[in-house]
PALO-275287 format. One record per residue (C-alpha): residue number from 1; residue in three letters; x, z, y. Coordinates in nm, 4 decimals. Example, Ala and Ser with C-alpha at 12.3 -4.5 7.8 and 13.67 -1.06 7.14 Angstrom:
<sites>
SITE   seq   type          x          z          y
SITE     1    ala     1.2300     0.7800    -0.4500
SITE     2    ser     1.3670     0.7140    -0.1060
</sites>
This chain:
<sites>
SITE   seq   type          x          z          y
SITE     1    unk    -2.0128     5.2014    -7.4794
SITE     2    unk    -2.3784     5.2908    -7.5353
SITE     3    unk    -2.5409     5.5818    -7.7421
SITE     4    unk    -2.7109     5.5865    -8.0869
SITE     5    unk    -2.6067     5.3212    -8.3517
SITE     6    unk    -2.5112     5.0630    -8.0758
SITE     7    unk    -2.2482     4.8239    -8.1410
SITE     8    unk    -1.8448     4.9293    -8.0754
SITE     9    unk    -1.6181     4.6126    -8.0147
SITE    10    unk    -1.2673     4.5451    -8.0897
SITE    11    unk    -1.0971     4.2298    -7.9999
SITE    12    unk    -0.7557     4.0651    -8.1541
SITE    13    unk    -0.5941     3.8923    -7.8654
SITE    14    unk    -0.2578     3.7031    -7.9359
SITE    15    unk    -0.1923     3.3088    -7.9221
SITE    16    unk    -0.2274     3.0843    -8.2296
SITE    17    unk     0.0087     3.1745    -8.5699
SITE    18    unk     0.1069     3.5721    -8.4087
SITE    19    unk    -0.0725     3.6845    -8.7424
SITE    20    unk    -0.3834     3.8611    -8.6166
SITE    21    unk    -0.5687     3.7992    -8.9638
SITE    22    unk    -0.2689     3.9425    -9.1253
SITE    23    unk    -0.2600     4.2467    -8.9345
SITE    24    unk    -0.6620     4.2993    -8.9816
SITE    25    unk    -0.5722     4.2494    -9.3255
SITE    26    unk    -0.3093     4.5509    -9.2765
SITE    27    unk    -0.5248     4.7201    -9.1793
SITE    28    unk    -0.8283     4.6460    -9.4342
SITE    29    unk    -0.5676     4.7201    -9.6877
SITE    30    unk    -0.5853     5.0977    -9.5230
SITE    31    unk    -0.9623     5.0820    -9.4554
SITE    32    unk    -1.1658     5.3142    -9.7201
SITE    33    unk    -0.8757     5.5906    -9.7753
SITE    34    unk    -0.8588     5.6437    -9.3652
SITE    35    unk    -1.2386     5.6980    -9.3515
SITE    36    unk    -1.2462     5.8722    -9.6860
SITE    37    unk    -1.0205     6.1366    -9.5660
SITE    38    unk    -1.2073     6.2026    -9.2464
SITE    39    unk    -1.5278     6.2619    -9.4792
SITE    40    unk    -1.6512     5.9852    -9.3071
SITE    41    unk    -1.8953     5.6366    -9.5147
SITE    42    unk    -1.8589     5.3068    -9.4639
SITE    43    unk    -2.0906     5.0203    -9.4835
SITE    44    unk    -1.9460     4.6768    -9.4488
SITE    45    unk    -2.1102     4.3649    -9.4212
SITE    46    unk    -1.9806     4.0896    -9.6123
SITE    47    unk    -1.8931     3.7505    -9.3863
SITE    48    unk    -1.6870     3.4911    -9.2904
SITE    49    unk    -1.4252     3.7008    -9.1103
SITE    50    unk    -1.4326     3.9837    -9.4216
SITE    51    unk    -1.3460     3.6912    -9.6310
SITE    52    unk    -1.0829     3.4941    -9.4908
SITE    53    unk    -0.9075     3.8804    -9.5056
SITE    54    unk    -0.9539     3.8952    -9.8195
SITE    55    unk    -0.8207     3.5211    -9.8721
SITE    56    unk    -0.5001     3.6449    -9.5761
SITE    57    unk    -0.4609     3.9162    -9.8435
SITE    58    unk    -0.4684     3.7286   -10.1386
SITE    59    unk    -0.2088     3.4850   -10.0048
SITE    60    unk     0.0380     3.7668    -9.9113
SITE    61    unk     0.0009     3.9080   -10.2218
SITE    62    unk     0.1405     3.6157   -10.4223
SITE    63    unk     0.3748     3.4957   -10.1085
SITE    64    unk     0.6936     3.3457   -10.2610
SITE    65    unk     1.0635     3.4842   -10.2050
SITE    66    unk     1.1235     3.3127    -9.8859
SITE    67    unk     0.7496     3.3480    -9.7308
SITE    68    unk     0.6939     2.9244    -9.7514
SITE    69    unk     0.3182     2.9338    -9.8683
SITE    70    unk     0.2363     3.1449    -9.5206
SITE    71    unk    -0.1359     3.2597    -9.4186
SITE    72    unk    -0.3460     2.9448    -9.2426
SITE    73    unk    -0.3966     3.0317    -8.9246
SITE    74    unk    -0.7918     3.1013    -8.7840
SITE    75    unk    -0.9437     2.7170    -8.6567
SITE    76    unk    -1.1270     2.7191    -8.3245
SITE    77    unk    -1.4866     2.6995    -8.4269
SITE    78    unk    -1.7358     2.4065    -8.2029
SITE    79    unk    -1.9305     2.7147    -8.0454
SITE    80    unk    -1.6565     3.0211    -8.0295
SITE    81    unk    -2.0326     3.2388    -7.9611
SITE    82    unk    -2.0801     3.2323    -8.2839
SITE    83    unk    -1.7970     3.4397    -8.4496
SITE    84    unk    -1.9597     3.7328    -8.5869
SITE    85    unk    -1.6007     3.9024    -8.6311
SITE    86    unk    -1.5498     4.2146    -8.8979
SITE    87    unk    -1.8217     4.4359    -8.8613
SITE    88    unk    -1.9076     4.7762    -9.0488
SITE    89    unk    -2.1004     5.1274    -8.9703
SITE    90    unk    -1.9756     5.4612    -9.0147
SITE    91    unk    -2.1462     5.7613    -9.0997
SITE    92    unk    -2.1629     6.0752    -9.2431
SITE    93    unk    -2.3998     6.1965    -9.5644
SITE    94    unk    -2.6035     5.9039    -9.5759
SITE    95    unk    -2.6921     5.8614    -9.2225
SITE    96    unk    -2.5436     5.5986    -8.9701
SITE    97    unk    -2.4275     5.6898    -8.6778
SITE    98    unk    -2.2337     5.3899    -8.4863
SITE    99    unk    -2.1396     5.0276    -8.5662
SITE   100    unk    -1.7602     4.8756    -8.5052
SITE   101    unk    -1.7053     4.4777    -8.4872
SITE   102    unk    -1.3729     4.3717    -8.4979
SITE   103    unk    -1.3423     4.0118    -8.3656
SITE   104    unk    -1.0713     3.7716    -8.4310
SITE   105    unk    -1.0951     3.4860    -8.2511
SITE   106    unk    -0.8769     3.1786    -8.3099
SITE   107    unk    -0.5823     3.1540    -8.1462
SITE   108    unk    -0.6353     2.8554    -8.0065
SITE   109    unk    -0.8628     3.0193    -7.7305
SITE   110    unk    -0.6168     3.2199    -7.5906
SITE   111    unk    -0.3615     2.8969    -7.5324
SITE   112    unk    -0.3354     2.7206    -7.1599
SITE   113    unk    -0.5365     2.4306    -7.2730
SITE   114    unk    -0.8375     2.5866    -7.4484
SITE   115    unk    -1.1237     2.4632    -7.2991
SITE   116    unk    -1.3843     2.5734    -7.0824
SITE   117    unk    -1.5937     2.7344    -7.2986
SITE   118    unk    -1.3350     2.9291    -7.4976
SITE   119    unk    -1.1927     3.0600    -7.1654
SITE   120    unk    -1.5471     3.2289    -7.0817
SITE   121    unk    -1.5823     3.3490    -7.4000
SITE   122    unk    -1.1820     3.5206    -7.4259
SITE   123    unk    -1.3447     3.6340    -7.1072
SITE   124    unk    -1.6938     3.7830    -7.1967
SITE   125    unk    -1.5357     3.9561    -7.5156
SITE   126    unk    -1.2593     4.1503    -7.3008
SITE   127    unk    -1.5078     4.2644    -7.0440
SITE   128    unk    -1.7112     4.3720    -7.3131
SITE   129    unk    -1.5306     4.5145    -7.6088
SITE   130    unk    -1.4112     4.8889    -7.6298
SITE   131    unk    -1.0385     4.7999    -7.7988
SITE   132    unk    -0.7779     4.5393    -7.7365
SITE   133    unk    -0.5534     4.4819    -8.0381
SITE   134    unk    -0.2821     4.2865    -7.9507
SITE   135    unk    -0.0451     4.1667    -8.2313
SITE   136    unk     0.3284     4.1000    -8.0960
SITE   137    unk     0.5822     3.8790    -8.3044
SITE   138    unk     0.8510     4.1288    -8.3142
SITE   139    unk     1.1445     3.8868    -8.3918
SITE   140    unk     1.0369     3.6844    -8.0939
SITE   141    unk     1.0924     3.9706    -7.8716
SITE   142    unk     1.3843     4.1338    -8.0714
SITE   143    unk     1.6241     3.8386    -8.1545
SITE   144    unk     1.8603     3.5960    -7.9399
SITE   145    unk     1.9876     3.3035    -8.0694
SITE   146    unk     2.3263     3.4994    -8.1698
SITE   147    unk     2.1864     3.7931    -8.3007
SITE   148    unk     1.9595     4.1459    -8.1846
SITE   149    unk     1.8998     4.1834    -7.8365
SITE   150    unk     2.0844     4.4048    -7.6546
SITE   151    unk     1.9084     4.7151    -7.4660
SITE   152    unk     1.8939     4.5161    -7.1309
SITE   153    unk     1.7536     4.1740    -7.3099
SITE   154    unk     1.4614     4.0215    -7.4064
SITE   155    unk     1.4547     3.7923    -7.7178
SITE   156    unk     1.4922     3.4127    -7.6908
SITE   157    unk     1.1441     3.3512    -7.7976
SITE   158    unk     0.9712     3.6074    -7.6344
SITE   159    unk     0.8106     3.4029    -7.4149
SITE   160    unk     0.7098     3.1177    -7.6511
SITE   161    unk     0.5580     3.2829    -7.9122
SITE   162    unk     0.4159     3.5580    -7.7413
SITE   163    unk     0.2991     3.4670    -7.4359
SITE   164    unk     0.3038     3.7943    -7.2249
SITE   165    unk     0.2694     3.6513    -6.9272
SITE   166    unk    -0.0680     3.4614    -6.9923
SITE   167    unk    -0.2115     3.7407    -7.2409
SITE   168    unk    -0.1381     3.9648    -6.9057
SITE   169    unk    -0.3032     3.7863    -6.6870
SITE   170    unk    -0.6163     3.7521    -6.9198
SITE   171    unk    -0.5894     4.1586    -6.9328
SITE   172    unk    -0.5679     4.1836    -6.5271
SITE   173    unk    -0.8957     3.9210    -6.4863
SITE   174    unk    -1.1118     4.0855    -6.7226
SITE   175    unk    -0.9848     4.4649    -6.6165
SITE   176    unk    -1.0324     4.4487    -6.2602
SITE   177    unk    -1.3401     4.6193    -6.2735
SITE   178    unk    -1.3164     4.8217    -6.5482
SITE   179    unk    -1.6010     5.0902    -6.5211
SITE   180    unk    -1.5773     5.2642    -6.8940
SITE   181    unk    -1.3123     5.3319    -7.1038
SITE   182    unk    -1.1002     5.0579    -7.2834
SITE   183    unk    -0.8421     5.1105    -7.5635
SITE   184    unk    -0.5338     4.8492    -7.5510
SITE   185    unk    -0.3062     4.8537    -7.8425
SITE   186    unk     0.0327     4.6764    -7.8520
SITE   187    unk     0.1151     4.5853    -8.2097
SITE   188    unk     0.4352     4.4601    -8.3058
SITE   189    unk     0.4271     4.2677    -8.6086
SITE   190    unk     0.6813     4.0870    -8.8437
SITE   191    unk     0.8614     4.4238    -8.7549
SITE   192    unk     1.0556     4.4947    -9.0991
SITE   193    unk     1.3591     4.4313    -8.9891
SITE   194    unk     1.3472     4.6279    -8.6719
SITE   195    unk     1.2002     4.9693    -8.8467
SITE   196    unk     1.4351     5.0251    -9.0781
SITE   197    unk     1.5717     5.3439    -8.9268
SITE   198    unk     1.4264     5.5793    -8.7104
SITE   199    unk     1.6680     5.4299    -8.4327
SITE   200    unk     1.5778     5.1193    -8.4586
SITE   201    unk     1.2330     5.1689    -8.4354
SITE   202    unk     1.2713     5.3408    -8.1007
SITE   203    unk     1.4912     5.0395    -8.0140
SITE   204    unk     1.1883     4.8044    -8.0882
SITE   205    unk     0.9254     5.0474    -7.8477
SITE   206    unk     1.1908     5.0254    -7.5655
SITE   207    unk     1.1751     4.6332    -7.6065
SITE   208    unk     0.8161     4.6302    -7.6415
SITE   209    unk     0.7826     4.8113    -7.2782
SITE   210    unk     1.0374     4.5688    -7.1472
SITE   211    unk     0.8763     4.2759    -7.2715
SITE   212    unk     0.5079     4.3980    -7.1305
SITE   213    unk     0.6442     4.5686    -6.8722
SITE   214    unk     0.3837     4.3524    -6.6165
SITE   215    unk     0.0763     4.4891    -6.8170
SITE   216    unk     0.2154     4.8295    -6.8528
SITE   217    unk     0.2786     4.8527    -6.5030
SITE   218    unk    -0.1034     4.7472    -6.4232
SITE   219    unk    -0.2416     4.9716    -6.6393
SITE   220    unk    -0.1111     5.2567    -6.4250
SITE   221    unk    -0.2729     5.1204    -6.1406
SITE   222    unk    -0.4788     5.3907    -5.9675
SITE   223    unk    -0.8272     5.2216    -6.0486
SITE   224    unk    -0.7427     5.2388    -6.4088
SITE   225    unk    -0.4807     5.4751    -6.5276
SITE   226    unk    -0.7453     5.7252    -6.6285
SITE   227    unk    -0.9994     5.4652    -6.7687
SITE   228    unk    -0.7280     5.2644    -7.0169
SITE   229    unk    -0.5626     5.4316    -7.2995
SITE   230    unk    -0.2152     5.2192    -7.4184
SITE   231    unk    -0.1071     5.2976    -7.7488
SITE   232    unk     0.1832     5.1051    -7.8931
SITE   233    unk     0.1996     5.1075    -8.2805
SITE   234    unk     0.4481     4.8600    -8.5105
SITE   235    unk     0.2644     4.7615    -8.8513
SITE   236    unk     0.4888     4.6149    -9.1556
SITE   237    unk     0.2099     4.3166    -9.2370
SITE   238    unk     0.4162     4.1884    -9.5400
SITE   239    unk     0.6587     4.4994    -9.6182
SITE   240    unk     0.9925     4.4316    -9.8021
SITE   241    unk     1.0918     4.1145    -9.6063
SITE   242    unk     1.3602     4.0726    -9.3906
SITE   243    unk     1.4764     3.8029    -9.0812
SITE   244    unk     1.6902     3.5585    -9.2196
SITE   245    unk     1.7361     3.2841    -8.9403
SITE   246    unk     1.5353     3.0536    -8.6564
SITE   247    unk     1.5200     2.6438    -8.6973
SITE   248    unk     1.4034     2.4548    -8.4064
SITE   249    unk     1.2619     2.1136    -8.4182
SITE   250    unk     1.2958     1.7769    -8.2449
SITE   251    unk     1.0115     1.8736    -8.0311
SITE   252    unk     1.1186     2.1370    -7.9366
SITE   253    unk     0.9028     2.4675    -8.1553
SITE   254    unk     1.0794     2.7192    -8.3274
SITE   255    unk     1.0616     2.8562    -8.6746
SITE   256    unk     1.0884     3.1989    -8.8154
SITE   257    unk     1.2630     3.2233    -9.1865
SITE   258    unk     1.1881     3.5548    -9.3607
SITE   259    unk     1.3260     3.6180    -9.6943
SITE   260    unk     1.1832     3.9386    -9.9270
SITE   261    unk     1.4197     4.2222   -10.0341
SITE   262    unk     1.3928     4.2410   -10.3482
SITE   263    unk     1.2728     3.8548   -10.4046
SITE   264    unk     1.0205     4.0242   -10.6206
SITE   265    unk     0.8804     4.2876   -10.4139
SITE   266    unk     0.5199     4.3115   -10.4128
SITE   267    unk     0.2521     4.2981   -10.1013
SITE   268    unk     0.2673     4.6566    -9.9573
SITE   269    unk     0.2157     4.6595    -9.5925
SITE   270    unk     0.3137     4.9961    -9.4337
SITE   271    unk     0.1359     5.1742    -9.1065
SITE   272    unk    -0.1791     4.9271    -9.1022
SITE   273    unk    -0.3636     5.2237    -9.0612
SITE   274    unk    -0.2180     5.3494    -8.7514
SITE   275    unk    -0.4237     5.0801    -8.5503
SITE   276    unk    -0.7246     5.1783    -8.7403
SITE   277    unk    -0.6731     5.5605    -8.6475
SITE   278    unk    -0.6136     5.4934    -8.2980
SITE   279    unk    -0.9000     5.2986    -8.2660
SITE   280    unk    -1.1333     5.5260    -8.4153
SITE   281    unk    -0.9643     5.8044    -8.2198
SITE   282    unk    -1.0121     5.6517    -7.8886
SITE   283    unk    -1.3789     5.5132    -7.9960
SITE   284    unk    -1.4746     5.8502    -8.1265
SITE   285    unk    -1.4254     6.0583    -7.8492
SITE   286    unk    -1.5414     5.8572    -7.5868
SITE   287    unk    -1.8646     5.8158    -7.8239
SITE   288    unk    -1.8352     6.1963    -7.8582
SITE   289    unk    -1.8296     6.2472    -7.4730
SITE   290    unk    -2.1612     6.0589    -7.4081
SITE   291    unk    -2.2914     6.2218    -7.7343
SITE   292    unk    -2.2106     6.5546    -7.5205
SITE   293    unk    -2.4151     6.4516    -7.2520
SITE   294    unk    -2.7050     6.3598    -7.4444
SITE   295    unk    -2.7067     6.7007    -7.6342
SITE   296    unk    -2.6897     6.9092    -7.3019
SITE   297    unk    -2.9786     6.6500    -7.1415
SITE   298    unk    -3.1745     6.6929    -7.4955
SITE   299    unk    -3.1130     7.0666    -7.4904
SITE   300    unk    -3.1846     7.0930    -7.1329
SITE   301    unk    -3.5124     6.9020    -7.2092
SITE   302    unk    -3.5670     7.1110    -7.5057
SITE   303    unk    -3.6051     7.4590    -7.3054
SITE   304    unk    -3.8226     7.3174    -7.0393
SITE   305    unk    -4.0537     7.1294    -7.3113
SITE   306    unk    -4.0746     7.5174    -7.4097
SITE   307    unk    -4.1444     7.6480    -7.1159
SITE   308    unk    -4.4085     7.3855    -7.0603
SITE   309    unk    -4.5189     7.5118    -7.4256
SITE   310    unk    -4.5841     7.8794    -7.3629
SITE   311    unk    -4.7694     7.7764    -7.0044
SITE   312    unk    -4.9962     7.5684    -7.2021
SITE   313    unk    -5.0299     7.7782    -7.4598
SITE   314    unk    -5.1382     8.0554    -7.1797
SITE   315    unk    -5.3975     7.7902    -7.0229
SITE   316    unk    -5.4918     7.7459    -7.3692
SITE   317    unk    -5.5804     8.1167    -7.4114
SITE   318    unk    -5.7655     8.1292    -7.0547
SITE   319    unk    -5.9812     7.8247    -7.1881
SITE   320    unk    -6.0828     7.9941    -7.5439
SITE   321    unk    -6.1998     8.3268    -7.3765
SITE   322    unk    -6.3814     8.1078    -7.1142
SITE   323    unk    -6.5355     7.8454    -7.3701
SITE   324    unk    -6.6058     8.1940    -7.6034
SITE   325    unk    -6.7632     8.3829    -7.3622
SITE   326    unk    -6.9982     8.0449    -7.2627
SITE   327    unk    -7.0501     7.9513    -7.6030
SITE   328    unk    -7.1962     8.3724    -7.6028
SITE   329    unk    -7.4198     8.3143    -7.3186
SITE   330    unk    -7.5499     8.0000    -7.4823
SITE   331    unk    -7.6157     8.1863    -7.8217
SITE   332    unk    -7.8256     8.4770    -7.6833
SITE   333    unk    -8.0185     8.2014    -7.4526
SITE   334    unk    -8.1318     8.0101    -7.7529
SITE   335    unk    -8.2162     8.3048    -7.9796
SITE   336    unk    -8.4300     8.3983    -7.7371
SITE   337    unk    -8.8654     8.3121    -7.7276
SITE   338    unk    -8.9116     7.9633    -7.6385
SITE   339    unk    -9.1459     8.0157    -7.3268
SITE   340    unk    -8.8743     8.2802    -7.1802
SITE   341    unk    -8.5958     8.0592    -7.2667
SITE   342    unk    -8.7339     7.7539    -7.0496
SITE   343    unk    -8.8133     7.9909    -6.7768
SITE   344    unk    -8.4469     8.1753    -6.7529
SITE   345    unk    -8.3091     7.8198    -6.8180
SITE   346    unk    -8.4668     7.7187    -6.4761
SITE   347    unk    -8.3120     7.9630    -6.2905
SITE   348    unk    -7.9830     8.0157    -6.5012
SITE   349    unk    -7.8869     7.6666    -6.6647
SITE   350    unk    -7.6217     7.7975    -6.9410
SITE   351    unk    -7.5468     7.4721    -7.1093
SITE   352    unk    -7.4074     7.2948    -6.8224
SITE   353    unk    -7.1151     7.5904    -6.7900
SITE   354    unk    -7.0909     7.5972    -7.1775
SITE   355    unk    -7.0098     7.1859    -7.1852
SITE   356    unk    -6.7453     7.1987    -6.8848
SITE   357    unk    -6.5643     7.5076    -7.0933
SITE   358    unk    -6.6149     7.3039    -7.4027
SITE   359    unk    -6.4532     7.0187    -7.2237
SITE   360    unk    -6.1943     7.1969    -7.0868
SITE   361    unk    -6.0720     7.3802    -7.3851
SITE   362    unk    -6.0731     7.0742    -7.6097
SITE   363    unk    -5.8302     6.8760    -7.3346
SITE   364    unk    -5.6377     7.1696    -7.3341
SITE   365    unk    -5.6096     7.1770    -7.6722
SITE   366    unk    -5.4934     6.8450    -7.6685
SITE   367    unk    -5.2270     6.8952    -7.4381
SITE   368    unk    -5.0309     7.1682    -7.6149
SITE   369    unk    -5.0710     6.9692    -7.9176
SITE   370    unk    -4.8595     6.7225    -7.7714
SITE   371    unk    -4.6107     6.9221    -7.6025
SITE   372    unk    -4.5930     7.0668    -7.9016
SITE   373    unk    -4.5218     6.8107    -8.0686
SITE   374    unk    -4.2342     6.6896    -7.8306
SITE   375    unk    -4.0670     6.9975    -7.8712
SITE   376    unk    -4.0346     6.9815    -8.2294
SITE   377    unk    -3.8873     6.5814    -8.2038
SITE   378    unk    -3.6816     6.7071    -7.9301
SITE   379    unk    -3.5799     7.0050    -8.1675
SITE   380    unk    -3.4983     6.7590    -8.4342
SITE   381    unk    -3.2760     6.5037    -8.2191
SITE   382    unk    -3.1054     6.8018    -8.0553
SITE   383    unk    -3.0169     6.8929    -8.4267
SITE   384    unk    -2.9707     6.5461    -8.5225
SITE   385    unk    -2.6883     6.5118    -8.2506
SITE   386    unk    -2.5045     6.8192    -8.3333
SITE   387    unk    -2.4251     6.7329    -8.6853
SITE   388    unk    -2.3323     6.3780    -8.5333
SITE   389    unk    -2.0724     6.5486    -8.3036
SITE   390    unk    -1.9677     6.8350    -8.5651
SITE   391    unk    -1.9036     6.5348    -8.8417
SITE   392    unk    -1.7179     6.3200    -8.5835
SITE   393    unk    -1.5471     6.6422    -8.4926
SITE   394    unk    -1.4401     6.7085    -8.8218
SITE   395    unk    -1.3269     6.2813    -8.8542
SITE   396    unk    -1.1263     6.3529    -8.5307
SITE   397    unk    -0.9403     6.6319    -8.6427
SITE   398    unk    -0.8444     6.4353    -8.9742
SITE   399    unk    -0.7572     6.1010    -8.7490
SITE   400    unk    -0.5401     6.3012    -8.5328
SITE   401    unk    -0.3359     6.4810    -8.7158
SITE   402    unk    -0.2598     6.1214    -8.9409
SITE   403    unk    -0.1608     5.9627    -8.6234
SITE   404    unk     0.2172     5.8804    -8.5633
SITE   405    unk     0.3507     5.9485    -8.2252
SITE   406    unk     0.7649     5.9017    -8.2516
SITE   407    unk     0.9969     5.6390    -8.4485
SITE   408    unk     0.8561     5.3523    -8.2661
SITE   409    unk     0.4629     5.4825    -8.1902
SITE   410    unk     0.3879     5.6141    -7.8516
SITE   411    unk     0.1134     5.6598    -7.6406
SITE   412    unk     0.1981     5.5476    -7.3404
SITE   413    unk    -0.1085     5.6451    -7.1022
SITE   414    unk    -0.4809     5.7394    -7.1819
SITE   415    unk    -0.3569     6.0911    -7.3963
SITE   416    unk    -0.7017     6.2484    -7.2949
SITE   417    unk    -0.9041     5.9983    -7.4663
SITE   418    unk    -0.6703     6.0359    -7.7791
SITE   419    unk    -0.6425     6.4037    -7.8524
SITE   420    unk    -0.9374     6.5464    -8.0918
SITE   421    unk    -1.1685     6.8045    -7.8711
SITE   422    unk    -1.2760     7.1132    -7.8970
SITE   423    unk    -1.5582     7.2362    -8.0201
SITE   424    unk    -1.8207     7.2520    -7.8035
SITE   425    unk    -2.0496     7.5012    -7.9652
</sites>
């Protein structure tokens, strides 16, 4: 993560039909009440990616009873480099202050026979982006084929639909040298039927550390268990829709039937913004932190620009009184008679001296103009930062305290980046 308005990245990493679009559309459905609460702005860019949620949305919102007329899933483009993803800026009264692209790449990418040149990209965008989202099918990893898993089990389809073991392998080759700090969310989605209670919820957070128990286990690995923040948050995409029963086919692929409750219950996804406020938890205080360092560096820079000021100002000084006192000397020579003037001028040349103090006084002149100058822009970016960090502060403080942390959300490692600091004034 780099300073100033530089771009954040978040990636959506699950295999093909896990519902990705559906949970950034979750989350969308959250997006301008989370930031509006924090007193934070938004400015969104309308493109491909911001409409095809608005399309997931639209879909889910006039989804029949049984969930038949389900969300397309994301094609594979011909070049995967150019998926611009979700992008938007936040700010705070009027002014800009960082820029957060969510990319959802096809799922296609992410199976065993993408090809080349979806593998290095899958690959690029983990090594660079900040976040990892990645949606889990929660019935895959919650149901047998007689029923809920027991504590000790692992659903049927686990494996199949969610692909653990490849999406933690992907995670270990693009971690190994992890030098700044990453965000990885676990998502479980599809998840209605498994949060109805409070107990059940904590049922599905058990099975979610069972069933990425490989990844969890990595991420506590000595060269990263104080770079990687794991956060795992369930998010109802649909709401009001139950499990009703799996169907597999002659070749072999499973099918998920899901059934609403009431058959006319409208499109009202619950928790989509608990992702969101994770993310801009985690992204805001390691963006805080370097912010932190710039401000001490600028106000470091700021007291020895002023230092540097009131020397120059004192050469400054020195140079008047000797360019005065020359530019005297001068004066009374050439108000003096002609003849007398030529003859002292011989033996006491006064315009030479009066020239090199001219000289000198106007470079020094020019100097503390300039230092001058550089301490008020250093003044103004060392004020310019501190409303940055006291607005995203203030953000923190509202994302925080809106962040759920029992009935099926944990954070499972990272808590440092994911707390809301202190003031540092």
């Amino acid at each position: 993560m780099t300073d100033g308005n530089e771009e954040l990245k978040i990636i959506m990493v699950a295999p093909s039909g896990m519902g990705k679009t559906s949970l950034l559309a979750a989350m969308h459905e959250e997006f301008h009440k989370t930031f509006e609460r924090a007193n934070l702005q938004t400015w969104v860019d309308d493109n491909n990616i911001l409409r095809a949620i608005q399309e997931c949305k639209s879909v889910l919102r006039n989804i029949d009873a049984k969930l038949e007329n389900i969300v397309t899933s994301t094609a594979p483009k011909e070049n995967p480099w150019n998926d611009q993803g979700f992008s938007f800026e936040l700010g705070s009264s009027g002014k800009k202050f960082m820029k957060l692209r969510f990319t959802d790449p096809s799922g296609e990418y992410f199976n065993p026979n993408a090809t080349d040149e979806q593998r290095q990209y899958v690959k690029s965008q983990l090594n660079e982006c900040d976040a990892v989202v990645i949606p889990i099918d929660a019935t895959a990893l919650m149901q047998k084929k007689t029923g809920k898993v027991n504590n000790a089990e692992i659903g049927t389809w686990h494996e199949e639909k969610n692909d653990s073991q490849r999406i933690t392998q992907l995670l270990k080759d693009a971690y190994t040298n992890v030098k700044s700090p990453r965000l990885v969310i676990l998502a479980p989605v599809k998840c209605e039927t498994y949060t109805k209670t409070p107990r059940d919820a904590e049922r599905l957070l058990y099975h979610v550390k069972i069933g990425y128990s490989e990844l969890l286990d990595f991420f506590k690995s000595d060269s990263l268990i104080d770079k990687v923040a794991v956060v795992i948050t369930p998010v109802q995409t649909i709401g009001n829709v139950v499990f009703s029963y799996a169907k597999t086919d002659n070749d072999g692929y499973t099918k998920f039937y899901y059934h609403k409750t009431p058959i006319n219950a409208p499109y009202e996804p619950k928790d989509g913004d608990q992702p969101l406020r994770y993310i801009l938890l985690f992204l805001i205080n390691v963006f805080l932190e370097k912010k932190k360092e710039i401000l001490k560096k600028e106000q470091q820079n700021f007291e020895t620009l002023k230092s540097e000021l009131g020397r120059d100002k004192s050469k400054l000084d020195n140079a008047k009184r000797e360019f005065d006192e020359k530019q005297k000397l001068l004066n009374e020579r050439n108000n003096t008679w002609w003849v007398a003037r030529a003859i002292f001028n011989i033996f006491d040349d006064r315009e030479s001296p009066y020239y090199t103090a001219k000289g000198q006084f106007d470079q020094k002149q020019v100097d503390f103009q300039e230092i001058q100058s550089n301490v008020e822009s250093t003044s103004l970016k060392v004020q310019a930062t501190q409303e940055e960090i006291n607005a995203f502060n203030n953000a923190l403080y509202k994302f925080a305290i809106g962040c759920k942390n029992n009935d099926g959300f944990a954070v499972v490692q990272g808590h440092k980046w994911l707390n809301f600091p202190q003031s540092i004034f």
